[in-house]
Each structure stands twice: as C-alpha cells, then as structure tokens.
TISEZA-521199 format. One record per residue (C-alpha): residue number from 1; residue in one letter; x, y, z. Coordinates in steps of 0.001 Angstrom, whole numbers, plus 500000, padded with zeros to 6 digits. Example, Ala and Ser with C-alpha at 12.3 -4.5 7.8 and 13.67 -1.06 7.14 Angstrom:
# residues 2
MARKE   seq   type       xx       yy       zz
MARKE     1      A   512300   495500   507800
MARKE     2      S   513670   498940   507140
This chain:
# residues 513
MARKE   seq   type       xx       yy       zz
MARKE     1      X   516063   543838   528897
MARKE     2      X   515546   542207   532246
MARKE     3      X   511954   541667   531402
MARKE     4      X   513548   539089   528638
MARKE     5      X   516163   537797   530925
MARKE     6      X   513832   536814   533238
MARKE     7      X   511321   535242   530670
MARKE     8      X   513973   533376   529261
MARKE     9      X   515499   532102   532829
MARKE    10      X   511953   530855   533745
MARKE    11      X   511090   529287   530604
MARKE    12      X   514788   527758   531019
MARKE    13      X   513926   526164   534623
MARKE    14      X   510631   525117   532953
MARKE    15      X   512157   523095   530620
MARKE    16      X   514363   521552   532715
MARKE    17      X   512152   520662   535572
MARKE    18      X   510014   519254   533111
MARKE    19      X   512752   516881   531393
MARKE    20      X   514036   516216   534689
MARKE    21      X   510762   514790   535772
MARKE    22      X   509798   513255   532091
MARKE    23      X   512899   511149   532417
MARKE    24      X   513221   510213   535936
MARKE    25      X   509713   508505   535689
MARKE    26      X   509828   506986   532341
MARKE    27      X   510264   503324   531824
MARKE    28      X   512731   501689   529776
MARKE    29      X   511714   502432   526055
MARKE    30      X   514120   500878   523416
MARKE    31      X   516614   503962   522831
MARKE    32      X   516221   506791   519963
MARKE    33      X   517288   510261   519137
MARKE    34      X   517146   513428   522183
MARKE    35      X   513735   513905   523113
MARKE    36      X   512210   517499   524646
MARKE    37      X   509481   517319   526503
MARKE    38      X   506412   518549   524792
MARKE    39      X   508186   518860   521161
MARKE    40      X   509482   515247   520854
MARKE    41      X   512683   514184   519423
MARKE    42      X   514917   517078   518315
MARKE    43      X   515377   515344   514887
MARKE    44      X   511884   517348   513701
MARKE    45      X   513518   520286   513993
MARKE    46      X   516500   519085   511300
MARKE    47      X   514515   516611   509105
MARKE    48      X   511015   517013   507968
MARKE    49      X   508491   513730   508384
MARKE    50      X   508412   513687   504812
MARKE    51      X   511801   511902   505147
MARKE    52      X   510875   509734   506851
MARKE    53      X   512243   506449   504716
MARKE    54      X   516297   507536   505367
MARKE    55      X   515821   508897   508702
MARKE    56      X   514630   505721   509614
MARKE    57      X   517581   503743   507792
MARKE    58      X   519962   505886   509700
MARKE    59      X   518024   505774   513298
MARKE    60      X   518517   502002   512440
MARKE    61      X   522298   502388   512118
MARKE    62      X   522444   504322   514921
MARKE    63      X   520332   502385   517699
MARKE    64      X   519960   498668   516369
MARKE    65      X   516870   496779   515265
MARKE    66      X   514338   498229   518000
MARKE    67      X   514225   502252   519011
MARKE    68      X   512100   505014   519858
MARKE    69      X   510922   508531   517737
MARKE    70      X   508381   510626   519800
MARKE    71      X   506539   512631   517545
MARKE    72      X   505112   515392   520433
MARKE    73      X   504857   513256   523619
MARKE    74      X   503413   509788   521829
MARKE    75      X   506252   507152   521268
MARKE    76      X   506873   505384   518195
MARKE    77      X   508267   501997   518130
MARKE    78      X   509896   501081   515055
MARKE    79      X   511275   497301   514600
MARKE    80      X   513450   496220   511775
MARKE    81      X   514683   492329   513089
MARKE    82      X   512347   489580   511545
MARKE    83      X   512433   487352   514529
MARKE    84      X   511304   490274   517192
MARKE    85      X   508737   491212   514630
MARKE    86      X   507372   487419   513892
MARKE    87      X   507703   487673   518252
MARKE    88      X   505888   490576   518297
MARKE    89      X   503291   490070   515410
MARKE    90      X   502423   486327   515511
MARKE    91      X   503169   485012   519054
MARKE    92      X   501736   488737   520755
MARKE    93      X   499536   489258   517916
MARKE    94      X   496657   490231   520033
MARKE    95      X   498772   492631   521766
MARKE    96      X   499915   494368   519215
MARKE    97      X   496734   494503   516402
MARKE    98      X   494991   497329   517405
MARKE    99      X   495103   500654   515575
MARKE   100      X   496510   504197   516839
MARKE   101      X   493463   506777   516929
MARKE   102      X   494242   509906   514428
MARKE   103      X   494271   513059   515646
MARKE   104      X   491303   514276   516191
MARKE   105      X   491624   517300   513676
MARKE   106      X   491761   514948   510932
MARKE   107      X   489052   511661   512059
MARKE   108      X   486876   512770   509053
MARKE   109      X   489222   510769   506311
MARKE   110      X   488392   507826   508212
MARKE   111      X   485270   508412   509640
MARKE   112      X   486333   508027   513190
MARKE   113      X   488263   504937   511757
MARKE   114      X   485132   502920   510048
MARKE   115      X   487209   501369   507168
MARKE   116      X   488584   497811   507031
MARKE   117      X   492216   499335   507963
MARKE   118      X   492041   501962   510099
MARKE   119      X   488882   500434   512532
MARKE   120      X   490813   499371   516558
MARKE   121      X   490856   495625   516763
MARKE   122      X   487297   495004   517700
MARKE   123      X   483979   493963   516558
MARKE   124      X   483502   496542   513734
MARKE   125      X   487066   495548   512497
MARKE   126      X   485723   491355   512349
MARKE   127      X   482506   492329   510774
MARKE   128      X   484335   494577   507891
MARKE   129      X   487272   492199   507264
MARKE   130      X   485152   489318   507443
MARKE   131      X   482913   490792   504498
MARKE   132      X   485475   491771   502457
MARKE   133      X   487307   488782   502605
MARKE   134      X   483899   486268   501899
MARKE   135      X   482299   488480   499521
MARKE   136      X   485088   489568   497544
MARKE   137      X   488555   488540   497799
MARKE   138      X   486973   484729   498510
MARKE   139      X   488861   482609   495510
MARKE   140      X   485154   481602   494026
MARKE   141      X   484336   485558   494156
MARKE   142      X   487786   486474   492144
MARKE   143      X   487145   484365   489601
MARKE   144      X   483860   485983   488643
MARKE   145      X   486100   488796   487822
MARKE   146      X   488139   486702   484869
MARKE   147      X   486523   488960   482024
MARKE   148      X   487273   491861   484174
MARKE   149      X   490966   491321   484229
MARKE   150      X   491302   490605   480737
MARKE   151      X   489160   493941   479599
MARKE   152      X   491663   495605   481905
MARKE   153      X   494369   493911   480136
MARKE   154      X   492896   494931   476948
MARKE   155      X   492763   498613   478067
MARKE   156      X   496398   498596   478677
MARKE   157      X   498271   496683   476146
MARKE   158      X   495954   498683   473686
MARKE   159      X   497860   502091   475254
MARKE   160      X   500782   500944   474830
MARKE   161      X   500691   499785   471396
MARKE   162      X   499216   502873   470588
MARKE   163      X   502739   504924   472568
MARKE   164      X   504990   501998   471103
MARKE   165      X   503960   503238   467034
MARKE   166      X   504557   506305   467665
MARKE   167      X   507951   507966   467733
MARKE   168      X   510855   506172   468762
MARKE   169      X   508469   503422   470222
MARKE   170      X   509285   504555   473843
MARKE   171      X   506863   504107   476761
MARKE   172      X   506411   505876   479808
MARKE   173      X   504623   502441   481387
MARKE   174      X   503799   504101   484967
MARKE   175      X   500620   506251   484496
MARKE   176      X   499258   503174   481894
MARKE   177      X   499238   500680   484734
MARKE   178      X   497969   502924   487446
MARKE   179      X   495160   503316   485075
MARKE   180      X   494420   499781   484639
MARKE   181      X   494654   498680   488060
MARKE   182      X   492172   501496   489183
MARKE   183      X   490043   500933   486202
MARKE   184      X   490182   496908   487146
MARKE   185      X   489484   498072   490960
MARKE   186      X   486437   500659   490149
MARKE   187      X   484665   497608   488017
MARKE   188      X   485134   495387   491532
MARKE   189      X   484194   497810   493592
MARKE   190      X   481031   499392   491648
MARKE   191      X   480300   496399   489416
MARKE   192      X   480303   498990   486577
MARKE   193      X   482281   499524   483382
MARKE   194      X   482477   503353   483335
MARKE   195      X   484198   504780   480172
MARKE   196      X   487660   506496   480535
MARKE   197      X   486760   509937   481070
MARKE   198      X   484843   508945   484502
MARKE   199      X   487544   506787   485702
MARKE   200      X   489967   509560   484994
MARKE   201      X   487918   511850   486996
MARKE   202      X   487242   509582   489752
MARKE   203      X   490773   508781   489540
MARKE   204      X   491765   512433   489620
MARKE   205      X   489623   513005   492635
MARKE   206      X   491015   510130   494928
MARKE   207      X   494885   510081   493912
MARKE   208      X   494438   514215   494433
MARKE   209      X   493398   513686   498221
MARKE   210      X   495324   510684   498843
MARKE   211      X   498590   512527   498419
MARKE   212      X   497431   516052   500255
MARKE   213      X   496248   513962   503477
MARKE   214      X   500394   513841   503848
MARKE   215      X   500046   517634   504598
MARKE   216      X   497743   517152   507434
MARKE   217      X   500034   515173   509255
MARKE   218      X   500790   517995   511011
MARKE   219      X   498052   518172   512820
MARKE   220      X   500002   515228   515092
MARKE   221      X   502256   518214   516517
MARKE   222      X   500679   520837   518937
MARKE   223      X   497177   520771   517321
MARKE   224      X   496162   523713   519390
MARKE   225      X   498121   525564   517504
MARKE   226      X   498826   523941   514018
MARKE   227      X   495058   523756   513765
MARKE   228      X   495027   527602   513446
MARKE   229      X   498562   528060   511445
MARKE   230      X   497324   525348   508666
MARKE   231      X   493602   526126   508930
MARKE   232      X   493947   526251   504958
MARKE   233      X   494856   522441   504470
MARKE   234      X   491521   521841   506494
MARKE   235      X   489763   523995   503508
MARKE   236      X   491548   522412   500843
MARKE   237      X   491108   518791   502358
MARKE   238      X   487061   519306   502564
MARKE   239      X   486995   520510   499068
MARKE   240      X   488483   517563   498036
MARKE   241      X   486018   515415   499999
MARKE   242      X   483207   517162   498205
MARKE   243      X   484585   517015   494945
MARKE   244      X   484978   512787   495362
MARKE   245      X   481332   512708   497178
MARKE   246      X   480108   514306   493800
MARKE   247      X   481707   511849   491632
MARKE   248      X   481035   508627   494054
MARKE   249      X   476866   509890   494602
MARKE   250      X   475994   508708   491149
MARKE   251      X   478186   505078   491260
MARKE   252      X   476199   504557   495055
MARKE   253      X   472531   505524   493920
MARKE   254      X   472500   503530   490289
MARKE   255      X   473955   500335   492499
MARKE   256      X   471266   500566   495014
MARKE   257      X   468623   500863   492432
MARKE   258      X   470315   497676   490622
MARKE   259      X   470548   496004   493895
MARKE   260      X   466790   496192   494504
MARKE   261      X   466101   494556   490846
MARKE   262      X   468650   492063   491055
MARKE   263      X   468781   488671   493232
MARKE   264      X   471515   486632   492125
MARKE   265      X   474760   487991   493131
MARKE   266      X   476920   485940   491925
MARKE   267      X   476583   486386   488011
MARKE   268      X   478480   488630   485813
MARKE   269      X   477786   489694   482793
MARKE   270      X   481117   489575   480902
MARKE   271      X   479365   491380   477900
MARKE   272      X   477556   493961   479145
MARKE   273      X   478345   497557   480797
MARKE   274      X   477286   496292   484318
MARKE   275      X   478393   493713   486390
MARKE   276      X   476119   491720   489382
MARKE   277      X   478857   491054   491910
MARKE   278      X   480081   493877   493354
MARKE   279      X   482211   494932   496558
MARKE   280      X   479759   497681   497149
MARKE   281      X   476888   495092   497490
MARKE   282      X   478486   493278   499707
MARKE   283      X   478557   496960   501810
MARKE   284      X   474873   497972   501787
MARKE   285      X   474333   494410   503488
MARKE   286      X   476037   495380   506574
MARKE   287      X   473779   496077   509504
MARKE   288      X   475705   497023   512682
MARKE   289      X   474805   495720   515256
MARKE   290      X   476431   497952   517954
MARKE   291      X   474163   500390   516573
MARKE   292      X   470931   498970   516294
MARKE   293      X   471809   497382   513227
MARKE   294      X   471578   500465   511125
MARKE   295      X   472834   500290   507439
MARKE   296      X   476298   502245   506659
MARKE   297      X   475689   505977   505868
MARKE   298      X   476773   506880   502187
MARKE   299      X   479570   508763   504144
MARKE   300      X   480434   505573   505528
MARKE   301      X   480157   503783   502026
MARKE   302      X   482365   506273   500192
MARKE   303      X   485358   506106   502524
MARKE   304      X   485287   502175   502442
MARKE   305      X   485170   502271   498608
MARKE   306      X   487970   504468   498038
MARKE   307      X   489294   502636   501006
MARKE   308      X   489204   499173   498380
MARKE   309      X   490053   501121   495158
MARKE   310      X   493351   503096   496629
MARKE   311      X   494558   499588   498462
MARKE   312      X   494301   497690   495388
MARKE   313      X   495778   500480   493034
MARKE   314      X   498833   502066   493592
MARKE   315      X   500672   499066   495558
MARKE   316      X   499842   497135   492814
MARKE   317      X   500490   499700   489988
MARKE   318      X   504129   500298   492022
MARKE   319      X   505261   496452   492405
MARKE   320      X   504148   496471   488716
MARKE   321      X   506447   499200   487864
MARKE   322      X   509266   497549   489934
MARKE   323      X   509006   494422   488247
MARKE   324      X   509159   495804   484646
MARKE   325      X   512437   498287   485488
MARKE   326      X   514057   494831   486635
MARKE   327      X   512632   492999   483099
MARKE   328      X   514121   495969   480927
MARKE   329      X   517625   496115   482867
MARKE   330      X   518681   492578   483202
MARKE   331      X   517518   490921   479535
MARKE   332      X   518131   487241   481216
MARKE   333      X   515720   487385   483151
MARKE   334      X   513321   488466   480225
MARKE   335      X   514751   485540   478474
MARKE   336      X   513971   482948   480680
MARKE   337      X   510016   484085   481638
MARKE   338      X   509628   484563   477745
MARKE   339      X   510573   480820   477451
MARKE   340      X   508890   479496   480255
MARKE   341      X   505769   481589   479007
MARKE   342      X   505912   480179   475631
MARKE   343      X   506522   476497   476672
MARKE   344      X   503590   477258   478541
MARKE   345      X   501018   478651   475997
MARKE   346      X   502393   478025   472654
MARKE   347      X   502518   480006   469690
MARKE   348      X   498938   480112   469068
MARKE   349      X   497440   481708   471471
MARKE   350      X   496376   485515   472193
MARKE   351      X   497577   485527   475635
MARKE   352      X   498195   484204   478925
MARKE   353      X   495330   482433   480850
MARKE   354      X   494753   482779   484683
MARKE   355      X   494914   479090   484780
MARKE   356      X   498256   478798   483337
MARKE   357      X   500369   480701   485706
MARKE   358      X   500300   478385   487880
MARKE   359      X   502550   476519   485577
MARKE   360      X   504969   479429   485242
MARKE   361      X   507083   478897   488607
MARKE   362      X   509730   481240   487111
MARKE   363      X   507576   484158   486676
MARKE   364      X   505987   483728   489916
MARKE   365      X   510152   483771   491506
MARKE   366      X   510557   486980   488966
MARKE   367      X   506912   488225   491085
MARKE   368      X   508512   487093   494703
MARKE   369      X   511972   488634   493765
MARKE   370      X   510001   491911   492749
MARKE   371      X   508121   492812   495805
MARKE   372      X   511318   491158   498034
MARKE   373      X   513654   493703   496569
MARKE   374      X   510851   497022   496017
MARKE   375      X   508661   496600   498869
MARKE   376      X   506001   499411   497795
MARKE   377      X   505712   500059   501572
MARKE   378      X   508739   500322   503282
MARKE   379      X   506803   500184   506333
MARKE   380      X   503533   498423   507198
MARKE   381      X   500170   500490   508582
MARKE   382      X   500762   501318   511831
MARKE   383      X   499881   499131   514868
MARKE   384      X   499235   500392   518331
MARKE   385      X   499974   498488   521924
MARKE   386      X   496699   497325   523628
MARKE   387      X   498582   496383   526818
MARKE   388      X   502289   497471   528401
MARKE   389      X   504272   494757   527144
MARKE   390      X   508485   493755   527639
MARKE   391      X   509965   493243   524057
MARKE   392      X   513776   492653   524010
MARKE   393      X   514169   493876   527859
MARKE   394      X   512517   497159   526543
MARKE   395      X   509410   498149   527783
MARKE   396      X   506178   498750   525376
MARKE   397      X   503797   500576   526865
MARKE   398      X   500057   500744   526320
MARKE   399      X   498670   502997   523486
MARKE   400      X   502356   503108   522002
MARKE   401      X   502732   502949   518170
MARKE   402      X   504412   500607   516680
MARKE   403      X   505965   499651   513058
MARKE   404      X   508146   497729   511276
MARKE   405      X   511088   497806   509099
MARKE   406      X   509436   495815   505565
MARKE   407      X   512679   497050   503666
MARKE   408      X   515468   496148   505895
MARKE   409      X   513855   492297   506508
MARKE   410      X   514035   491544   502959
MARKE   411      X   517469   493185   502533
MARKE   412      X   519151   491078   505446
MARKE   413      X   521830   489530   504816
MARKE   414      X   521647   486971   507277
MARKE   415      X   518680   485348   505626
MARKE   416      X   519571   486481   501488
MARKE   417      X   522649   486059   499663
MARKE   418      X   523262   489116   498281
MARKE   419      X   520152   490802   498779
MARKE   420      X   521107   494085   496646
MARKE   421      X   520668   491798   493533
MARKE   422      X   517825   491113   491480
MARKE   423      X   517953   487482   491713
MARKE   424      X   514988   485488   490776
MARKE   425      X   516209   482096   491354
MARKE   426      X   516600   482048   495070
MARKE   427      X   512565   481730   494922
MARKE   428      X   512985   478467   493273
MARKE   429      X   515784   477014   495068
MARKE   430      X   513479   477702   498215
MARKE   431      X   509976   478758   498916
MARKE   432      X   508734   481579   501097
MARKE   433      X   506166   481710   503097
MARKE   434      X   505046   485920   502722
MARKE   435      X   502447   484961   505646
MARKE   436      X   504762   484928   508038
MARKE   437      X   503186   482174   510019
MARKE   438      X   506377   479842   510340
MARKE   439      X   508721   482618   510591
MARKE   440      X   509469   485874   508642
MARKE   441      X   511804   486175   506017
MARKE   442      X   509968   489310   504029
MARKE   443      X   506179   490676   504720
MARKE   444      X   505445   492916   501755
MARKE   445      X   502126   492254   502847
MARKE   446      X   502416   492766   506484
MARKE   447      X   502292   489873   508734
MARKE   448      X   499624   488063   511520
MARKE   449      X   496304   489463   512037
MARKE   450      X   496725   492743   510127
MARKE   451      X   498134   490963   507515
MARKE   452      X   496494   492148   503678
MARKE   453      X   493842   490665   502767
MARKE   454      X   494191   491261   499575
MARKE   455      X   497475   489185   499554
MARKE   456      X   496103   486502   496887
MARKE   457      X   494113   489350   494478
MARKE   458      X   497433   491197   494521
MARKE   459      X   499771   488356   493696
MARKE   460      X   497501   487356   490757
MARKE   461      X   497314   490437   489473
MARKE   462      X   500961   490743   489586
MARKE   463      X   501467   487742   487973
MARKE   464      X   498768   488175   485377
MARKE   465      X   500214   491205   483990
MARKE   466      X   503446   490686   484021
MARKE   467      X   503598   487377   482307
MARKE   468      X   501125   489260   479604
MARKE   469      X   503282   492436   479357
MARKE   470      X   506464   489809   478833
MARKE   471      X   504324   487595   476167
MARKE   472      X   503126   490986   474431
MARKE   473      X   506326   492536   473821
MARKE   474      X   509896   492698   474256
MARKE   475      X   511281   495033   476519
MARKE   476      X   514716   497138   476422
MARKE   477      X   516216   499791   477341
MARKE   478      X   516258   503288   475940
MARKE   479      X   519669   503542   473926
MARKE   480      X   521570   506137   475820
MARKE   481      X   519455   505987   479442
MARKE   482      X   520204   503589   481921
MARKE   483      X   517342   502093   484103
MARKE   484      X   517521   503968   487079
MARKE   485      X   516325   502134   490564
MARKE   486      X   516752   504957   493157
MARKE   487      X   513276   505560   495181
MARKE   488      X   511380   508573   496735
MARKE   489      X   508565   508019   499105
MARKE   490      X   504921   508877   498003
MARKE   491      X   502225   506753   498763
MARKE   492      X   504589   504583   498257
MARKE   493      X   508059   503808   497433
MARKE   494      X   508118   504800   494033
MARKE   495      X   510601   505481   490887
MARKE   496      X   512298   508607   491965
MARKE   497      X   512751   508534   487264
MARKE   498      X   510238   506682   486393
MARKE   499      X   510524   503771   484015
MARKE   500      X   511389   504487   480611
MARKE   501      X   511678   501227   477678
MARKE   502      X   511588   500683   474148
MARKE   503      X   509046   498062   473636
MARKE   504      X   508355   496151   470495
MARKE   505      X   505227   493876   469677
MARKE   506      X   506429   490117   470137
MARKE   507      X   505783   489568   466070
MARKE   508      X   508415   492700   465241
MARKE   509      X   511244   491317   467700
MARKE   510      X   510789   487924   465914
MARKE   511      X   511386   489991   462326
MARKE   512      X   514263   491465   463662
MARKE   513      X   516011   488525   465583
C-alpha cells in the first residue's frame, strides 16, 4: 500500500513539474482545450479523432476563429476567418506551404512523401506539380479526353436506366457516380479502357485502403507504444498494399511496353481500347535530378497513380452527390437548369456538349452553390509552418500544423445571406473568385500555392454531369422519404442517408406532364 502511495505521489510531482515547466516556457499559441504534457489536449480522452468535424465546430464556438489542439506534444493550428486565412495563405504563402512529415510508422503510404500532395515545399514538390499540371490537367491535354468523358457518361446514364425500369424506378445514384468518376480517372491515368470487372477490383483495392489508413492515425500518439498495441493494422495495411501492387503491376508493364512503340503523345484513339495520352506517361519521364536523375521506382509510380485516381474520384463523386440531393429537394431549381439546358441544346440533340456549358451560367451557379454549401472537405490537407511566425498577436511556431476551417468560410454570414440555404442565384448576382487570389469568400479547393490543381478538371466534370443527369431525366423525390442533408465524415463529408430519387427518362416526364 505505501509502495502505491508513493508511486502515485511521484508520478503526481512528475506531472506537475513537467506542466509547470511546459507552460512557463511556451510562447503565446492561439488558445484551445487543457493540454497534459506528453498526452496532449484532454479532449482525446472524451472524443475520438474520428470526430473530428463537430469537435472542431464546437472548439470554434468556444475559442474564436484561431486556436490550438495538441495531438501528443505537436500543435495544431486550426483557422476558420477568411481574411486571416487569405493573410496567412496568400500574403505568407511561402511560410505556410510546406507539408507536416507523417509519422514515421506509417511513411510507406506516401513513400516518404513522394506524391504531388504530400512532398515538403521543395524541388521534388515543383517538378511533380509542374508535370501534372502541363501534361495533364493543361486545358489542350483535357480536351483529348472529350470521348473519355462521354464513354463515362455513357457508362452511367446506361446504370441508371437500367435501376430506373426496374421496380418503383428508384435509384441509389451514389455508388453509380463513384464508379464513373474512377472509371473516367483510371482511363486518364492508364490511358486504358479496362472492362468493369477490373475497375471494380482496382476500385475495391484503393477505396479498401484509403478508408483503413484512418486507423493508423494512431500511430501520431505515443508510437513507442501504439506501434506494439496496433501491430495488426500494420499487417492489415501491407496486405492491402500488396493486394493494389498486384492489380496496378499489369496497368504499369503493358504502358511501358506501349510507351516504347508509341511517339506521338498527344493522340487518342476515341475508338479503340487504348488511349496515347496518359498521366502515367507523363510519370516514367521524370528523371530526378537530386538523385542522379534516376527514373521513379514502380513503388514510386503506384502511389502517385492512386495518388491521381483517389483525388479525382471521391471529391468529385461527393460534390456530385451533393448537387443532385439539392436538384431532387428543391424542384425550382431543376426547373430553371432544365430550361436553360434546353434553350441551350434544343430538342434534337442526344446530350449536352462540353462546349455548351459555357453557355449555361445557371448550372454553373447551381455547381458554385453545390460545393459552397457541401464542401466535400471540411478542411483542406494539412499545411505545416516553415518559419515561427506572429498571426493575430498569436505566435506560430516552426514545424506547427496548420488548417483551415473550408465549412465555416462558406457558411459566414458576414459574407452570404443566408448561407444555410441552397440558393443558386447569389452566383449570378455576383461572381466568385474560388482562387482566392483577391480575397476569400469559399476555397473548396484550397487556396494559394497548395491550391488543387485539379480545380478546372473538377469543375468541368461537375458541370458536365450534372447538366447531363438534369437533361437525361427528371428527378424527384421518393413519395414518403424526405431528402435528408445531414453529413458524416469519411474521406469526405458525405451523405450520412445517402441519396435516394425517383428518376424518369426526359421522354416519360413529357408523357406524363
């Protein structure tokens, strides 16, 4: 009994000493929850990181529109006022566009941070970006994917069709877009049309470890010990790995063979099973030349391709989702992009063209509106400090991490009327710049030298399916269900129900007007 008494005492003195010392010698960091030296802020032990969308709306009520989480002894900056941010992330930018190192225990899903979004701000993170932006998201490059987009399109109107004659004509529309986007991304990426049971399996594979590495985020917390408590999710993880190597081997062989036999990159070939232009060509160009200009390893090639296929998927696939759930529950708004769509294209044609949308500014507000009001990312990838910096009178210090509050910018109410409502027209009473540049009013894409560079591929994507999924069919609601907008966080901010609508071809809701 005194043996415990006096193990307790010391550990008790411990503690204290410690704090005493922690917080006597740290600097001013914008205020947060209790912290405890060595374990972070106390909140962990009441709230798991998994909730980490609401804790973070509440922190905000609690502390204001800067404040501090320390996850261990590391402190996290989170910012939710659009004029510190476009301070912070435009007029600091080189401060504050650098990357936070994982933990160690789980480098391999990055490869020690070789992909476009997870490299420091440096020379490997120019030479990636640069490529990916020239070679593929480059406006002369997208178009070479035209055919691509309406195969894609193809794919999924033909699925739901095929859900709409069935029954009581009721889709399920979430797991039929995912598909198309990663079916669109895997032809970008691989130059290949691969039939549906490969991009199943390939979709399988990366969706399967994109949603465990969530579980390994607890490697962040005492990894001396969580390494050996959780030494299972590092088994399960590498399975996964090898299972996606298996499937992506094939894909990287057969394109380096093509490669060799092929000079002109930029042709497709709209008909075929194969296409010339390719965002893994663009990779095996790469020498680097901080390492003796070596090519990329395979390993190397396979993280940056699932890298391209998973950024271009399921942010699309949820905005998508969003979108629709806002087309099915407020029938005005359906009205007025289905007559702007057919002013637009007539009565004639099969579909809408890329070229048109550009004279469709009302389903390019219903687009804006969308991702302003279901951000898929609540937050933006974190950024980390490359300097101690004073934000607000608070203190920054190097290495910090730092985020931003994507949700609560676009729901101010300083800056939107009413910003709860689905409200399309405020896009056409006044632009927005989503860049940021001039200052920040929403940054679903992020904002400054991070910023998506897929922001132009993603907004004509949105735009091209929607206005096609509009023109296709009409959209309502199930008779008894209500269209149900709460969230839950996975990848991203999801559905918590997803979307469920009655859709009927465009000829059978003329028949029955």
């Amino acid at each position: 009994m005194e043996l415990c008494l006096f193990i307790i005492l010391t550990i008790s003195l411990f503690i204290t000493f410690f704090f005493f010392f922690f917080t006597k010698n740290k600097k001013k960091l914008p205020p947060g929850p209790l912290l405890v030296p060595i374990l972070g802020s106390l909140l962990w032990l009441r709230r798991s990181p998994a909730d980490i969308v609401s804790i973070l709306r509440y922190l905000h009520s609690q502390y204001g529109h800067i404040f501090t989480v320390h996850i261990g002894s590391h402190p996290f900056i989170f910012i939710f006022d659009r004029s510190l941010a476009h301070k912070v992330l435009i007029e600091h930018g080189s401060v504050f566009s650098d990357r936070p190192p994982p933990p160690p225990a789980i480098r391999f899903l990055s490869m020690n941070q070789q992909t476009v979004t997870s490299s420091p701000y440096g020379p490997l993170w120019r030479l990636l970006r640069r490529n990916l932006i020239s070679e593929i998201l480059n406006p002369s490059r997208v178009k070479l994917f035209a055919h691509s987009r309406e195969w894609v399109l193809h794919l999924l109107l033909s699925k739901l069709h095929l859900q709409s004659s069935s029954g009581r004509a009721v889709v399920t529309a979430m797991d039929s877009l995912r598909f198309a986007m990663f079916s669109l991304l895997v032809l970008m990426c691989f130059g290949e049309k691969l039939d549906e049971d490969a991009i199943k399996d390939i979709e399988f594979a990366q969706r399967e470890l994109l949603l465990y590495a969530g579980k390994l985020n607890v490697f962040s917390i005492a990894p001396i010990i969580t390494k050996r408590l959780f030494r299972h999710r590092f088994t399960t993880a590498f399975e996964m790995i090898r299972r996606q190597k298996e499937l992506y081997t094939p894909l990287l062989t057969a394109r380096k063979e093509h490669k060799k036999t092929h000079i002109n990159p930029a042709v497709d070939d709209p008909h075929g099973g194969r296409f010339i232009c390719s965002y893994l060509d663009s990779l095996l160009d790469i020498k680097l030349p901080d390492e003796n200009c070596r090519a990329l390893t395979d390993d190397e090639l396979m993280v940056l391709c699932s890298e391209f296929i998973n950024a271009g998927t399921d942010t699309t696939a949820t905005a998508l989702e969003w979108i629709m759930a806002n087309v099915v529950k407020y029938p005005d708004v359906q009205a007025k992009m289905t007559e702007e769509i057919e002013r637009v294209v007539g009565d004639g044609s099969e579909g809408v063209k890329e070229e048109e949308l550009q004279r469709m500014p009302y389903v390019k507000a219903v687009v804006m509106e969308g991702l302003r009001r279901h951000p898929p990312g609540h937050l933006v990838l974190p950024h980390s400090v490359s300097e101690e910096i004073v934000v607000d009178g608070y203190v920054i210090p190097k290495n910090a991490t730092i985020n931003f509050g994507v949700a609560a910018m676009s729901w101010d109410e300083k800056v939107w009327e009413k910003p709860m409502e689905f409200r399309p027209e405020r896009f056409l009473e006044e632009g927005v710049d989503v860049t940021g540049s001039r200052e920040i009013k929403m940054m679903p894409f992020g904002v400054g030298r991070r910023i998506c560079p897929g922001l132009g591929l993603s907004l004509l994507h949105l735009e091209y399916f929607v206005a096609n999924l509009v023109r296709e069919f009409e959209w309502r609601e199930v008779e008894g269900e209500e269209i149900d907008l709460a969230e839950k966080p996975e990848f991203t901010v999801v559905m918590k129900h997803s979307m469920r609508a009655r859709i009927i071809p465009c000829h059978s809701a003329a028949e029955r007007a």
